[in-house]
C-alpha positions in Angstrom: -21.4 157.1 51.2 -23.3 154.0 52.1 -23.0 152.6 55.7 -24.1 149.6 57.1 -24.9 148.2 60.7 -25.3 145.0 62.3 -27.6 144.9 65.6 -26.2 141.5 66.9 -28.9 139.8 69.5 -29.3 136.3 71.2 -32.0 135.6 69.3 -31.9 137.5 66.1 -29.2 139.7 64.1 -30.5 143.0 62.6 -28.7 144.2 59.1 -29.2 147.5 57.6 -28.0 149.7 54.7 -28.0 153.4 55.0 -27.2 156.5 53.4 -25.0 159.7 54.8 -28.3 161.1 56.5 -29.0 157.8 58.1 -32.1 156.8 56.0 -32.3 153.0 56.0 -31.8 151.8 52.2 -31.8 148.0 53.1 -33.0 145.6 56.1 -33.1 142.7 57.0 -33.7 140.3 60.1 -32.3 137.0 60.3 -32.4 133.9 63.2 -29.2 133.8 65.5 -28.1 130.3 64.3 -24.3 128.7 64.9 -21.6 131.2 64.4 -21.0 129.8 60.9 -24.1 129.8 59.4 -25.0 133.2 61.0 -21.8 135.1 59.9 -22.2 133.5 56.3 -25.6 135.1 55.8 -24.8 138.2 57.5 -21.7 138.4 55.1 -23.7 137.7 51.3 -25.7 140.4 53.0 -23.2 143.4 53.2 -21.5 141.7 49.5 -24.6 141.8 48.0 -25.2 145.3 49.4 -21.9 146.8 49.2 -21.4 149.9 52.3 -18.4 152.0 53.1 -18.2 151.5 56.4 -19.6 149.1 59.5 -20.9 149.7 62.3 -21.7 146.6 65.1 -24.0 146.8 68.4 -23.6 142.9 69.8 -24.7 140.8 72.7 -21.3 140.8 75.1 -19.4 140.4 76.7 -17.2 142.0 74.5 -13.3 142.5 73.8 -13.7 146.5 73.5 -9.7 147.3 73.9 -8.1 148.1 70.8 -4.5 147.0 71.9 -5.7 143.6 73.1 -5.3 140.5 71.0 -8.8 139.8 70.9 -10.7 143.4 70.0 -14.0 142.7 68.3 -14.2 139.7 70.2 -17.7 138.0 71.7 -15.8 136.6 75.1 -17.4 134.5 77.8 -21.4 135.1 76.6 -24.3 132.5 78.3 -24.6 131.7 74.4 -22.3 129.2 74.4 -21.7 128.8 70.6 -20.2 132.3 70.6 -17.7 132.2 72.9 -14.5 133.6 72.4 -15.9 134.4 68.7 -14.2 137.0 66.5 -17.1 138.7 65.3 -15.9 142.1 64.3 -12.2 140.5 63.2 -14.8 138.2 60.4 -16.2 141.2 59.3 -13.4 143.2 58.9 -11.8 140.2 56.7 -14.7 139.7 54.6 -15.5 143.3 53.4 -12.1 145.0 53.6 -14.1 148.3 55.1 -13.7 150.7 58.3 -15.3 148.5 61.5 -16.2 149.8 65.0 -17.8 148.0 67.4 -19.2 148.2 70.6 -22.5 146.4 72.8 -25.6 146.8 71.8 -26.5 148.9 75.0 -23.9 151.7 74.1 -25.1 151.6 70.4 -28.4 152.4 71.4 -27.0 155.3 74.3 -25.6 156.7 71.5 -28.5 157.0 69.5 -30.2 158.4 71.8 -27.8 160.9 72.5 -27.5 162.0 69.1 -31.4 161.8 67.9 -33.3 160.9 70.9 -34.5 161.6 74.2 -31.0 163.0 75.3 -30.9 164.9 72.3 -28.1 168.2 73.4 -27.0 166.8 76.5 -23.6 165.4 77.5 -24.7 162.6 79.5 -26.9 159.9 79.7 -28.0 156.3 80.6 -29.8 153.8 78.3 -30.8 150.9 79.9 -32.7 147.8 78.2 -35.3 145.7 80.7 -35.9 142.9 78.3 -34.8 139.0 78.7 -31.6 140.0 80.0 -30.9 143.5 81.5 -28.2 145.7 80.6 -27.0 148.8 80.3 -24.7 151.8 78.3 -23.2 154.9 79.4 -22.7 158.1 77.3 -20.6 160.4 79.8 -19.1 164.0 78.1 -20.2 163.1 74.5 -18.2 159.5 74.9 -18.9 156.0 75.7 -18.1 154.7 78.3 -15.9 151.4 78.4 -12.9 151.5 80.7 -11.6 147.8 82.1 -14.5 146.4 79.7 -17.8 148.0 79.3 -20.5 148.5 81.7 -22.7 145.3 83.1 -25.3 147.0 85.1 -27.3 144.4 84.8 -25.3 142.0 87.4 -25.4 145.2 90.6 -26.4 144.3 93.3 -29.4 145.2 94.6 -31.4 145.6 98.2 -34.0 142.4 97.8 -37.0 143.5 99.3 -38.4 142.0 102.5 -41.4 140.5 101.0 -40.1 139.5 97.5 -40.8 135.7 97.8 -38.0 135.3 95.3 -34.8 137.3 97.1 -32.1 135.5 95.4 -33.1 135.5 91.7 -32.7 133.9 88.9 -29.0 134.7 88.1 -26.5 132.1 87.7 -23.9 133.9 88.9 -24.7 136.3 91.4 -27.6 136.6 94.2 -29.6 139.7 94.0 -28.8 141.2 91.2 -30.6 143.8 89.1 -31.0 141.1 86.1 -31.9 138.2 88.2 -34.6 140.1 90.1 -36.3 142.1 87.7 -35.7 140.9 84.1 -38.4 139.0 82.1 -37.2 135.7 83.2 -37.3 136.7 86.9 -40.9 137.9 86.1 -42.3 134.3 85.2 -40.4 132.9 87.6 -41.7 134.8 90.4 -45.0 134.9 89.4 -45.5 131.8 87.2 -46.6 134.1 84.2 -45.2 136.2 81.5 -44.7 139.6 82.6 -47.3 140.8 79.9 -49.9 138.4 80.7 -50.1 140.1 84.0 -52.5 143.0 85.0 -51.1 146.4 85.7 -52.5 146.1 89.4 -50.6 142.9 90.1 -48.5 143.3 92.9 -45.2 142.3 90.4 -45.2 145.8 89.2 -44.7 147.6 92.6 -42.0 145.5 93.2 -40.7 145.7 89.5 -40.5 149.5 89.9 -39.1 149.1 93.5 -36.2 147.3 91.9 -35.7 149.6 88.7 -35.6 152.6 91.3 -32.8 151.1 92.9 -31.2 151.1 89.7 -32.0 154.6 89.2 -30.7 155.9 92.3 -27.7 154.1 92.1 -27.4 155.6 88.8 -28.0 159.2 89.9 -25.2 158.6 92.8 -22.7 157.4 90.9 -22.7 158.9 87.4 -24.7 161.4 87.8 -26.5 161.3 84.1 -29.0 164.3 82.8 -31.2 161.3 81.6 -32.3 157.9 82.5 -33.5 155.9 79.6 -35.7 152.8 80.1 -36.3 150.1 76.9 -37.0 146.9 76.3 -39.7 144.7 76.3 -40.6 144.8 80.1 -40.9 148.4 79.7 -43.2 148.3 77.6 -45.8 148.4 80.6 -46.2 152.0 80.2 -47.8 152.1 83.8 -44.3 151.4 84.8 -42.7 154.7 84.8 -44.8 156.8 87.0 -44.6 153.7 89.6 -40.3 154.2 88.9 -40.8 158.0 89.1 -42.4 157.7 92.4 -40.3 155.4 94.0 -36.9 156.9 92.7 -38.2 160.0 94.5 -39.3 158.3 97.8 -35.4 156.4 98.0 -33.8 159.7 97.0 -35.3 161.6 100.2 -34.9 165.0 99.2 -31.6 164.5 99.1 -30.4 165.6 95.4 -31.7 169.1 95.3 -30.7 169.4 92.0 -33.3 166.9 90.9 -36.8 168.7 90.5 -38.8 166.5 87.9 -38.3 163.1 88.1 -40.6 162.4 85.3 -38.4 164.3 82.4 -35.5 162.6 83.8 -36.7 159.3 84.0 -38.0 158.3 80.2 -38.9 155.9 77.4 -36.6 155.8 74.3 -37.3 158.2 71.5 -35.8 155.5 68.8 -37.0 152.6 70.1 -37.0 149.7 68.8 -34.6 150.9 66.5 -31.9 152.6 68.7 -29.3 149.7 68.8 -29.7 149.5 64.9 -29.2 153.3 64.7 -26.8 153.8 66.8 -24.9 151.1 65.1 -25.3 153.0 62.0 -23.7 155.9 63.6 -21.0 153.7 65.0 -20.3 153.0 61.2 -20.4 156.4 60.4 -17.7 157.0 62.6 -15.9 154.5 61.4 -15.5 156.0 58.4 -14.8 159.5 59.5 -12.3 158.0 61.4 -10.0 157.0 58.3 -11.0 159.7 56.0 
């Protein structure tokens, strides 16, 4: 058996071949052009790489209900040129294998739920802190989708008093998790790159400030066994133990059941390859699923 996986981003698309024991055969990385252009590359890929099944992590908003008209569709996305685009529907029609889809942020929950830092537990959170901020959900060994699929990166947040940017950089909502503490609200703020900045700059106390909030609200609500933070922004390793301490001061003692923030609150294990494995795995069960 030979699966393949498409990690579909804003900015780039990531193909892969694999075996049955998930070692990557064949990859490649090509631009995010128009949809045309983009789907006919990613298609001589898989034909000149035949697999057995696909699996597809993508940029969403995403059509994730198989009864609807439009499953596998890209619906209203900022990237303009892919709106309403029927990404997994194209695939499906050119190679005439198993599909499943799902975002990018649940493919990469899943890898880390099955190889990663969440390794044997039931539930968990993987959340990317990159140019955009988003999130996936593994609850009880499932994804999580429901009336669409999560969008934790558009909850609101508590701005704090002496952020001298409290309504963000959103174009939808004021004072949200994405428009105060993605990249772009970085340079914004600050008028530099988050990584050009120092780790004692005052951006990163309020950084972690903000990311706590998620945290908590995440702890409150679906109560996972781990928190996982990716993406570029976290890539400022001094970041965590700022999160850890903060989460802990906004808890207050109050979830007794919470002893060690720091092993609950973690890096990726796969990273940056967890949306591209877990896509794999989304193939895989793909193909299970019509043996």
């Amino acid at each position: 058996m030979r699966i393949g996986a498409v990690e579909a981003g804003g900015t780039k698309m990531v193909l892969a071949v694999a075996d049955e024991k998930m070692n990557i055969l064949k990859r490649e990385t090509i631009p995010t052009l128009m949809p045309s252009e983009t789907m006919e590359a990613m298609i001589r890929f898989f034909q000149a790489h035949p697999v057995d099944a696909l699996g597809v992590g993508s940029f969403g908003p995403l059509d994730l209900n198989p009864a609807s008209e439009t499953y596998g569709y890209i619906t209203k996305t900022p990237k303009l040129a892919w709106c309403d685009y029927p990404l997994l529907p194209r695939f499906r029609e050119a190679l005439g294998v198993p599909c499943l889809m799902d975002t990018d942020v649940n493919a990469a929950a899943l890898c880390e739920a099955e190889m990663g830092a969440a390794k044997g537990l039931k539930n968990c959170v993987y959340v990317t802190v990159g140019t955009g901020i988003g999130a996936g959900v593994y609850c009880e060994g499932n994804l999580v989708h429901g009336l669409m699929h999560p969008e934790w990166g558009h909850m609101l947040l508590a701005p704090r008093a002496d952020d001298p940017m409290k309504e963000g950089v959103c174009p939808y909502h004021k004072g949200c998790l994405e428009g105060l503490a993605s990249g772009p609200a970085i340079e914004r703020r600050w008028g530099v790159k988050g990584k050009d900045l120092p780790p004692d700059h005052p951006a990163w106390e309020l950084e972690a400030h903000y990311l706590a909030q998620l945290c908590v609200t995440a702890l409150m609500t679906i109560s996972p066994e781990k928190i996982i933070l990716g993406g570029g922004v976290m890539g400022q390793s001094h970041l965590f133990p700022m999160i850890h301490k903060e989460t802990e001061r906004l808890l207050g003692g109050y979830l007794s059941c919470v002893k060690d923030v720091s092993s609950l609150i973690v890096p990726p294990s796969c990273y940056p390859d967890s949306g591209l494995i877990g896509s794999l795995l989304l193939a895989k069960k793909a193909w299970e699923a019509n043996q």
